[in-house]
C-alpha atoms as an extended CHARMM CRD file, in Angstrom:
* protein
*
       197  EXT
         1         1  UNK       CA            133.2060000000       89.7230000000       64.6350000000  PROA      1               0.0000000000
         2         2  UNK       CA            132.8410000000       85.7200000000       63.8820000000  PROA      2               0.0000000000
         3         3  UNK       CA            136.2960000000       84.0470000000       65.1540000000  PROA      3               0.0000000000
         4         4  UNK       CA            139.2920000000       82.5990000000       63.4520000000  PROA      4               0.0000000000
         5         5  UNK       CA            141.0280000000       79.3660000000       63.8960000000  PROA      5               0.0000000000
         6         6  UNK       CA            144.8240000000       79.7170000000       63.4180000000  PROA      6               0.0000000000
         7         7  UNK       CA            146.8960000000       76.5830000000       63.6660000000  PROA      7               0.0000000000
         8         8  UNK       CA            150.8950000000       76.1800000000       64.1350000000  PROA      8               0.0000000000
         9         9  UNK       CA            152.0530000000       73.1350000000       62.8560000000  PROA      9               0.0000000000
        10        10  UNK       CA            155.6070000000       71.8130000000       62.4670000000  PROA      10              0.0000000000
        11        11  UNK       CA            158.0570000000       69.4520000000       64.4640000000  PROA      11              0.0000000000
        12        12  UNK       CA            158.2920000000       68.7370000000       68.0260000000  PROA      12              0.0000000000
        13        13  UNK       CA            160.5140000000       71.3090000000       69.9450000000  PROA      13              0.0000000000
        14        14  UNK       CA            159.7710000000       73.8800000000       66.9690000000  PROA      14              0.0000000000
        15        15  UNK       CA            158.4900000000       76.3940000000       69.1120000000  PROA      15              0.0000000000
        16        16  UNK       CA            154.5900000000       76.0010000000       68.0390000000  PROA      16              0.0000000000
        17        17  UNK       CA            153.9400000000       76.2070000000       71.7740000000  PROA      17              0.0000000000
        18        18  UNK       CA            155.6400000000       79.0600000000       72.7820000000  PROA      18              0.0000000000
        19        19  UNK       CA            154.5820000000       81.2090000000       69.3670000000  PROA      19              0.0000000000
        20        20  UNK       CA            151.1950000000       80.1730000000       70.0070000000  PROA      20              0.0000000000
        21        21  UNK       CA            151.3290000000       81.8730000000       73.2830000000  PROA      21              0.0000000000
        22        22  UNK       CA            152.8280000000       84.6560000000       72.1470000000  PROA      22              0.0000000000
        23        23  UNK       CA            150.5140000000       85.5800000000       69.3180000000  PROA      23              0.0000000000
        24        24  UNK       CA            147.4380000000       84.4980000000       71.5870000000  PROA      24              0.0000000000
        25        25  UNK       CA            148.8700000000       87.2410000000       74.0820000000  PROA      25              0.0000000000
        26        26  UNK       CA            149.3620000000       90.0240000000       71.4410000000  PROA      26              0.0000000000
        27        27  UNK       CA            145.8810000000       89.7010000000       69.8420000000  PROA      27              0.0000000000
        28        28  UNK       CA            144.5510000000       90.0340000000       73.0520000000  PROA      28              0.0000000000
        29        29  UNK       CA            146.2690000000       93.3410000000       73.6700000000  PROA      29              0.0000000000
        30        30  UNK       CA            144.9170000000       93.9800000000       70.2720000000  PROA      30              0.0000000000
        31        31  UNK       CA            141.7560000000       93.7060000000       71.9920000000  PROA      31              0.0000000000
        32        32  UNK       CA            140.7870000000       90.4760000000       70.6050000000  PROA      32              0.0000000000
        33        33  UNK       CA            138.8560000000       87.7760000000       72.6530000000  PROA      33              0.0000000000
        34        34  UNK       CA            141.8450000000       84.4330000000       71.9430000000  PROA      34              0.0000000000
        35        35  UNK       CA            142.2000000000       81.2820000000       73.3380000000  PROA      35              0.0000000000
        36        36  UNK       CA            145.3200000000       79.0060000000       73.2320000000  PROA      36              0.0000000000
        37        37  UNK       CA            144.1550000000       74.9330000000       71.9450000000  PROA      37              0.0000000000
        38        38  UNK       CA            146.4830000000       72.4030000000       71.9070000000  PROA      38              0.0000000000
        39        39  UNK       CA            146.1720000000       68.7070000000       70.5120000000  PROA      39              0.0000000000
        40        40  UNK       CA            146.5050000000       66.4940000000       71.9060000000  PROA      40              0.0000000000
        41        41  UNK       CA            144.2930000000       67.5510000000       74.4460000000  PROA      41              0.0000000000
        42        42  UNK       CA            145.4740000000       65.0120000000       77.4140000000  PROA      42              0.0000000000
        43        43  UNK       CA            143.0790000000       66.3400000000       79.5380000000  PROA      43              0.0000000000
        44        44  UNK       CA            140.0670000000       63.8300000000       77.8130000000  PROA      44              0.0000000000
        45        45  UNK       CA            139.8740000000       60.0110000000       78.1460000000  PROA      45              0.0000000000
        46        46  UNK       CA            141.0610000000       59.6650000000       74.8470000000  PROA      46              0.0000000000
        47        47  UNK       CA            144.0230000000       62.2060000000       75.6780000000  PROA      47              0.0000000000
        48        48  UNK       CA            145.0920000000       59.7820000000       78.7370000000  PROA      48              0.0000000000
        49        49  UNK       CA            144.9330000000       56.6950000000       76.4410000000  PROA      49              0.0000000000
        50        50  UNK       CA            147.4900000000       59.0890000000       73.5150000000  PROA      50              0.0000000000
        51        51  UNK       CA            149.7910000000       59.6340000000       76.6720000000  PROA      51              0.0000000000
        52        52  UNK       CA            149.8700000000       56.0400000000       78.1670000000  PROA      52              0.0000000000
        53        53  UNK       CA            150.9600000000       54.7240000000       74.1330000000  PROA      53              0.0000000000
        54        54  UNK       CA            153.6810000000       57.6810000000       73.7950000000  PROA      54              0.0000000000
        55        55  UNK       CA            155.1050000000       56.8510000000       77.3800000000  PROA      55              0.0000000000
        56        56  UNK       CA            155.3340000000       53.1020000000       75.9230000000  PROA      56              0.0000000000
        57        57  UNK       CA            152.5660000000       51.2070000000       78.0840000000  PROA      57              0.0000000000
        58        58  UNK       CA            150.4070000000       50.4510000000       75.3900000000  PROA      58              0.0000000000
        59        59  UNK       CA            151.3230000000       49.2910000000       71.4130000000  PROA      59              0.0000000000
        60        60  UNK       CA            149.1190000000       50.3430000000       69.0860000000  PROA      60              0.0000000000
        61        61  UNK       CA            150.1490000000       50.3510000000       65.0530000000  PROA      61              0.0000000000
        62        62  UNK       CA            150.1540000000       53.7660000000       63.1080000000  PROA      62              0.0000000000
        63        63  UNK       CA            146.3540000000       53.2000000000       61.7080000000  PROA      63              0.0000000000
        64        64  UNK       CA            145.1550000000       52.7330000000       65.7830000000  PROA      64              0.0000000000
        65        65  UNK       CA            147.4080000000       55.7240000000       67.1740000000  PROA      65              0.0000000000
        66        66  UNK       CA            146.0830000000       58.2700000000       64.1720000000  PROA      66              0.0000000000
        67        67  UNK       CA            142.5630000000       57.1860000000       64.8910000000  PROA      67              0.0000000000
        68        68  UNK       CA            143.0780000000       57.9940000000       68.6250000000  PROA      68              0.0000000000
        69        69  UNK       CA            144.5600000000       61.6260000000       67.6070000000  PROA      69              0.0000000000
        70        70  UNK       CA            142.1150000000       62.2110000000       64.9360000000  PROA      70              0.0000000000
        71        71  UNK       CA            138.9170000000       61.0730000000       67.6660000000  PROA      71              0.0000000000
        72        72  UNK       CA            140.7770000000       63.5390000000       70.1540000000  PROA      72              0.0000000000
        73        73  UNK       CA            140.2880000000       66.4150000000       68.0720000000  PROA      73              0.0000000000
        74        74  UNK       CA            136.6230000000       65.1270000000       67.3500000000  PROA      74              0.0000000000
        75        75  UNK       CA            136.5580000000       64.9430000000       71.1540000000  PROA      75              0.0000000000
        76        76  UNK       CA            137.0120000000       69.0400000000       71.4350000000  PROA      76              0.0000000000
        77        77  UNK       CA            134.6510000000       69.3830000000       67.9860000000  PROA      77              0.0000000000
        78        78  UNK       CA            131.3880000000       71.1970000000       70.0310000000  PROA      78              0.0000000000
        79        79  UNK       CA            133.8020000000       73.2130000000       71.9770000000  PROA      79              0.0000000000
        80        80  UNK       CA            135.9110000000       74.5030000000       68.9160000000  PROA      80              0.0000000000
        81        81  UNK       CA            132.3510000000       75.5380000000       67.1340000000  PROA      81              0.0000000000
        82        82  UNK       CA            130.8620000000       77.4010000000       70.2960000000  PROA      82              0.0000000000
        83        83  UNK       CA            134.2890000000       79.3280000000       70.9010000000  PROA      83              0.0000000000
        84        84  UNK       CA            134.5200000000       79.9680000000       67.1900000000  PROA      84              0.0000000000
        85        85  UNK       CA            130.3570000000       80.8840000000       66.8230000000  PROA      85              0.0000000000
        86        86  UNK       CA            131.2310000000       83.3450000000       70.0320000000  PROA      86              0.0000000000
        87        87  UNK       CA            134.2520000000       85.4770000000       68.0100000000  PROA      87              0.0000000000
        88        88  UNK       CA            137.2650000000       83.8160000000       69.1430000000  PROA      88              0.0000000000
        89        89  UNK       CA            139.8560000000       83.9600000000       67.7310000000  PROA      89              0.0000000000
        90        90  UNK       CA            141.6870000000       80.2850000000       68.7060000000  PROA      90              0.0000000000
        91        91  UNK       CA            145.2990000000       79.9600000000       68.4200000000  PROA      91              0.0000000000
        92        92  UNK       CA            146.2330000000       75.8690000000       67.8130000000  PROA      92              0.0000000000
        93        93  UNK       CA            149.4010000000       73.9980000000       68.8320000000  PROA      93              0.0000000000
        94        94  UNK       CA            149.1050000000       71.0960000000       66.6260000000  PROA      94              0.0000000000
        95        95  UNK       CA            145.8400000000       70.1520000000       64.9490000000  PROA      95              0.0000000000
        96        96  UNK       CA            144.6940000000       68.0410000000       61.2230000000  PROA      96              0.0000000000
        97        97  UNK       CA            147.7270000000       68.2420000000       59.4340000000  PROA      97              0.0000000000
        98        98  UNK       CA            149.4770000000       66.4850000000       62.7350000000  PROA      98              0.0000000000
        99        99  UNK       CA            147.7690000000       63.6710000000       62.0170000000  PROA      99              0.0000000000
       100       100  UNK       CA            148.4150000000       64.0180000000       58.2000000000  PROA      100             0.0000000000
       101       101  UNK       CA            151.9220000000       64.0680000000       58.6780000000  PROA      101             0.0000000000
       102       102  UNK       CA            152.7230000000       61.7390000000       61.0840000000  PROA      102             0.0000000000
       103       103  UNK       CA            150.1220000000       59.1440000000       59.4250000000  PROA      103             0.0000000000
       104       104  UNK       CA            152.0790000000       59.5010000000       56.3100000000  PROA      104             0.0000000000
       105       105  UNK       CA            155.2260000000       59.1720000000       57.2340000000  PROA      105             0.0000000000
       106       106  UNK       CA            154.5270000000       55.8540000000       58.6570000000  PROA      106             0.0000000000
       107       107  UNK       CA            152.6420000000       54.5630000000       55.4030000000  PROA      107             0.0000000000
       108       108  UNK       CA            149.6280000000       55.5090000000       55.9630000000  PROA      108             0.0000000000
       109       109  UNK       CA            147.1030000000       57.2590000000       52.9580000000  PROA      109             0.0000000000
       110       110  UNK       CA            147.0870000000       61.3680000000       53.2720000000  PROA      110             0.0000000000
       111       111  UNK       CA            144.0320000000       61.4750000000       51.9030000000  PROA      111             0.0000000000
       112       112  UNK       CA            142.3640000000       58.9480000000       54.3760000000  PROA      112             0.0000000000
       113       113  UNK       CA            143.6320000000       61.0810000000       57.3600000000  PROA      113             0.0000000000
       114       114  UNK       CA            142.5460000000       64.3700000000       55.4940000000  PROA      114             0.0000000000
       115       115  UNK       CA            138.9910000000       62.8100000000       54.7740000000  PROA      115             0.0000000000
       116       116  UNK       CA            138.6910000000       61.5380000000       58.3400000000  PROA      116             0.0000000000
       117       117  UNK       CA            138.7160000000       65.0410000000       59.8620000000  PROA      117             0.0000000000
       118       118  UNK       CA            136.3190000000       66.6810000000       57.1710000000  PROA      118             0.0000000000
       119       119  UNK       CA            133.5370000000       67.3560000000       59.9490000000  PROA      119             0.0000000000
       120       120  UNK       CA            136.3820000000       69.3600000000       61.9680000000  PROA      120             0.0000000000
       121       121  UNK       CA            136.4570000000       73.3610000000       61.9580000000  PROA      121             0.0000000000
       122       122  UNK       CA            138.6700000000       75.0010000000       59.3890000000  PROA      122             0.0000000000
       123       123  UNK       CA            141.5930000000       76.7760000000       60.1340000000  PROA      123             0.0000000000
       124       124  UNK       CA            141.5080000000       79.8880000000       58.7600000000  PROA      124             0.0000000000
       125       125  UNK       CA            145.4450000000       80.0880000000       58.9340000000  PROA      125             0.0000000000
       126       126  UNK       CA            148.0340000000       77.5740000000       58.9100000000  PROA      126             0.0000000000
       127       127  UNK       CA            151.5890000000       78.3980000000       60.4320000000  PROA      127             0.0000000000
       128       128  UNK       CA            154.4560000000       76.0730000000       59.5970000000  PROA      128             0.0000000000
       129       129  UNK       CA            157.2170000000       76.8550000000       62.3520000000  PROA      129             0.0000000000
       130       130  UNK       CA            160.2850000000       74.6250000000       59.8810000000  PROA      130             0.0000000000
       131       131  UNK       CA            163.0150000000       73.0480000000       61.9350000000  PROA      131             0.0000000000
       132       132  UNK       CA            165.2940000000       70.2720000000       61.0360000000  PROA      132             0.0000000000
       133       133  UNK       CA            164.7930000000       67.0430000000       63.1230000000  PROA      133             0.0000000000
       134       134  UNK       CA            168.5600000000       67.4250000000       64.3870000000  PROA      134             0.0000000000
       135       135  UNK       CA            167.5690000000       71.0220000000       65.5230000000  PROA      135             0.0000000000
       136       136  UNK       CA            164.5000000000       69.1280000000       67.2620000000  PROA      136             0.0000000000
       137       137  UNK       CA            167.2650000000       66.8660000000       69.2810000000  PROA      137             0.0000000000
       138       138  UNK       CA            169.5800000000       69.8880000000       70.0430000000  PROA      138             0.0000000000
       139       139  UNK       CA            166.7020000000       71.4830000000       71.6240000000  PROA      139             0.0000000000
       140       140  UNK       CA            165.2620000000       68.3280000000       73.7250000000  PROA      140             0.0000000000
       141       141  UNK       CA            167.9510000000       66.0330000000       74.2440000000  PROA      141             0.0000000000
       142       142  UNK       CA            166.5740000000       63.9330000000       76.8770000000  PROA      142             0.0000000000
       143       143  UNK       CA            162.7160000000       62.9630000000       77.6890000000  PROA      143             0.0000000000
       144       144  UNK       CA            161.7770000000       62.5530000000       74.2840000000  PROA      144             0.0000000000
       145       145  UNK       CA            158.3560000000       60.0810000000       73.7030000000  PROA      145             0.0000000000
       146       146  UNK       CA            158.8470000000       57.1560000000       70.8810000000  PROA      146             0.0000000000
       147       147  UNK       CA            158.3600000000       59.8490000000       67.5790000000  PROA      147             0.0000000000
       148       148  UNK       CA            160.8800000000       62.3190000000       68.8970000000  PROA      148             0.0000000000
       149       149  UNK       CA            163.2580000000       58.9980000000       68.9390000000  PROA      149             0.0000000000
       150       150  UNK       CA            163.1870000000       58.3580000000       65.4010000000  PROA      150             0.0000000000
       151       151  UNK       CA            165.3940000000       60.6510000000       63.3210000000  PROA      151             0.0000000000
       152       152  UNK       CA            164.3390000000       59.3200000000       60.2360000000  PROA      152             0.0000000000
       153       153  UNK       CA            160.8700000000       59.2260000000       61.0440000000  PROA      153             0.0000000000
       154       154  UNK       CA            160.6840000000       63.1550000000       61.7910000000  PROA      154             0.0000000000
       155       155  UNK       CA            162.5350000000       63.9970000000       58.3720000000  PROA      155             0.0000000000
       156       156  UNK       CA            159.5140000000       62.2710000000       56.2970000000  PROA      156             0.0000000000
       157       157  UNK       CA            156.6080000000       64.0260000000       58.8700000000  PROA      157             0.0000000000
       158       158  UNK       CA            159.0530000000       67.3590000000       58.0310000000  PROA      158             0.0000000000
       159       159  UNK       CA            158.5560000000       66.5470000000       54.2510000000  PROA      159             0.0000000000
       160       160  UNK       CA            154.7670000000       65.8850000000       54.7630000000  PROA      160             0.0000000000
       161       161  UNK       CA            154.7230000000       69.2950000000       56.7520000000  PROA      161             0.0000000000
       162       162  UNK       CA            156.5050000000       70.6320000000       53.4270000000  PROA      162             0.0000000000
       163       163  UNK       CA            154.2210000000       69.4470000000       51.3960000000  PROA      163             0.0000000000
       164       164  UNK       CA            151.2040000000       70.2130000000       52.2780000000  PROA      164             0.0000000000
       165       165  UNK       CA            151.9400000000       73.6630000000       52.9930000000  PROA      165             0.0000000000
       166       166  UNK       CA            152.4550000000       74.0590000000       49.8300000000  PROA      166             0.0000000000
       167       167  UNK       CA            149.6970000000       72.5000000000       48.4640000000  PROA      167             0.0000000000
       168       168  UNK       CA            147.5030000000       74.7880000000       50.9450000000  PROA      168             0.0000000000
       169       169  UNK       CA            149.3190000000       78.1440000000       51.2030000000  PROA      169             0.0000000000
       170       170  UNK       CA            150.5210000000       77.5430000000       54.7560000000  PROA      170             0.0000000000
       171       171  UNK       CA            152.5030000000       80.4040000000       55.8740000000  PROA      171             0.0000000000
       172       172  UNK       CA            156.2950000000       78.3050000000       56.3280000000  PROA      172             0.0000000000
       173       173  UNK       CA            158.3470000000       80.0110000000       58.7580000000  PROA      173             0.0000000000
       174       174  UNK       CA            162.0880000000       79.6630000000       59.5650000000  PROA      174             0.0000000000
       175       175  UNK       CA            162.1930000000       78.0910000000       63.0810000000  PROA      175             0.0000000000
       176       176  UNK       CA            165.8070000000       77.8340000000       63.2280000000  PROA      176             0.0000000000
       177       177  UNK       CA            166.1970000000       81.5210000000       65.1700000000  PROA      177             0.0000000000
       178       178  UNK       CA            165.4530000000       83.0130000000       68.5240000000  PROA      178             0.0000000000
       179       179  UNK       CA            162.0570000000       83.3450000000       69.5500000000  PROA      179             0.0000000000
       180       180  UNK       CA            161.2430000000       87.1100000000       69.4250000000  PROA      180             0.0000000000
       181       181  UNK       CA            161.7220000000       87.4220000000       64.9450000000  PROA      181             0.0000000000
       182       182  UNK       CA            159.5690000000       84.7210000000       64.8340000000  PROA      182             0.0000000000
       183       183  UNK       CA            157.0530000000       85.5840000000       66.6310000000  PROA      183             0.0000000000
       184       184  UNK       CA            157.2560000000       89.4040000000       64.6880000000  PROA      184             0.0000000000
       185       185  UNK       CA            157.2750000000       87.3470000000       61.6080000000  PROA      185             0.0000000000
       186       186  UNK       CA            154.2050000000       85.6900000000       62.6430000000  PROA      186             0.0000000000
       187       187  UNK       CA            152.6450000000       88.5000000000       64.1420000000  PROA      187             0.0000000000
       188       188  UNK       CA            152.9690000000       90.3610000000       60.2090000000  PROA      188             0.0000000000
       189       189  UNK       CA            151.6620000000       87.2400000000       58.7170000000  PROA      189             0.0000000000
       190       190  UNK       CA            148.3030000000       87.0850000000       60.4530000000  PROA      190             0.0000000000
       191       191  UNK       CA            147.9200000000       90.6660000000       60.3240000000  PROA      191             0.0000000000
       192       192  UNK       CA            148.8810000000       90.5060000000       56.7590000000  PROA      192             0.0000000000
       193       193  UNK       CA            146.2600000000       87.5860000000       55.8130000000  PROA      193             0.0000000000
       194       194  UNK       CA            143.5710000000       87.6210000000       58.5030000000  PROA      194             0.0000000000
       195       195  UNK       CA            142.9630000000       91.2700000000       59.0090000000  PROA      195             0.0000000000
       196       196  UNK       CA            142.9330000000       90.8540000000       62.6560000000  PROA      196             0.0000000000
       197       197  UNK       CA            144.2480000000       94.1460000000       63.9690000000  PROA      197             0.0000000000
């Protein structure tokens, strides 16, 4: 069975983390061979250099700080294709529409940060978890990097999130609940669209 990339998306403190555990455990008591991802992947030079800027010790402009997420994925690239080639089935916390979003809601071109990750595997399922950004601060009130700071900031990467789903017939998900309907409504939609189980 060839593998299946399926990528949560949405804003920080969404739950994308915790549903992407959640589904990666219940496929594999489907029987399924699947493998959590996450980006950024600070476990790669380029990872380190993501988590020094966030932290605050380095400044780098929106164009520089996209580039370094967008080279992070390329960083993982070989992996993705031999877990993918070997019937995985890989369950993403954040991948290309991150930097779509984000890029966009500080100025920069959509379709520049969508053309720059062309070469990058396809999800085969995109999950919107949709939270508002004042949810995002309920649920993370202290410890949050420079993004998570800026209120105004997260409603336009929200709106990019928005929009893009549906121009690509993301599967948007209410994120404002507990944890366990979500992750049953998540569970029906990639039964529902991928055929999994």
């Amino acid at each position: 069975m060839p593998g299946a990339l399926i990528v949560f998306e949405g804003l920080d403190q969404s739950g994308k983390q915790t549903q992407a555990e959640l589904l990666r455990d219940r496929l594999k008591l489907g029987g399924l061979r699947a493998r959590l991802v996450s980006f950024p992947d600070y476990g790669t030079s380029i990872g380190e250099e993501i988590a020094r800027a966030l932290a605050g010790e380095r400044e780098y402009g929106p164009e520089v700080m996209q580039l370094l997420y967008v080279a992070n994925r390329y960083e993982r690239k070989d992996d993705l294709h031999r877990w993918l080639d070997g019937g995985l089935v890989l369950v993403c916390d954040r991948y290309v529409a991150s930097s779509v979003a984000y890029g966009e809601a500080q100025g920069l071109d959509p379709a520049w940060l969508t053309q720059l990750q062309r070469f990058l595997p396809e999800p085969a399922l995109t999950i919107m978890l949709d939270i508002s950004p004042e949810t995002a601060v309920r649920r993370k009130a202290v410890g949050r990097d420079r993004y998570e700071r800026d209120l105004a900031m997260q409603a336009r990467v929200r709106e990019s999130y928005r929009r893009q789903g549906r121009e690509q017939d993301w599967a948007c998900i209410e994120g404002e609940r507990d944890k366990e309907p979500i992750a049953e409504e998540v569970f029906t939609v990639v039964r529902s669209r991928l055929a999994l189980l």
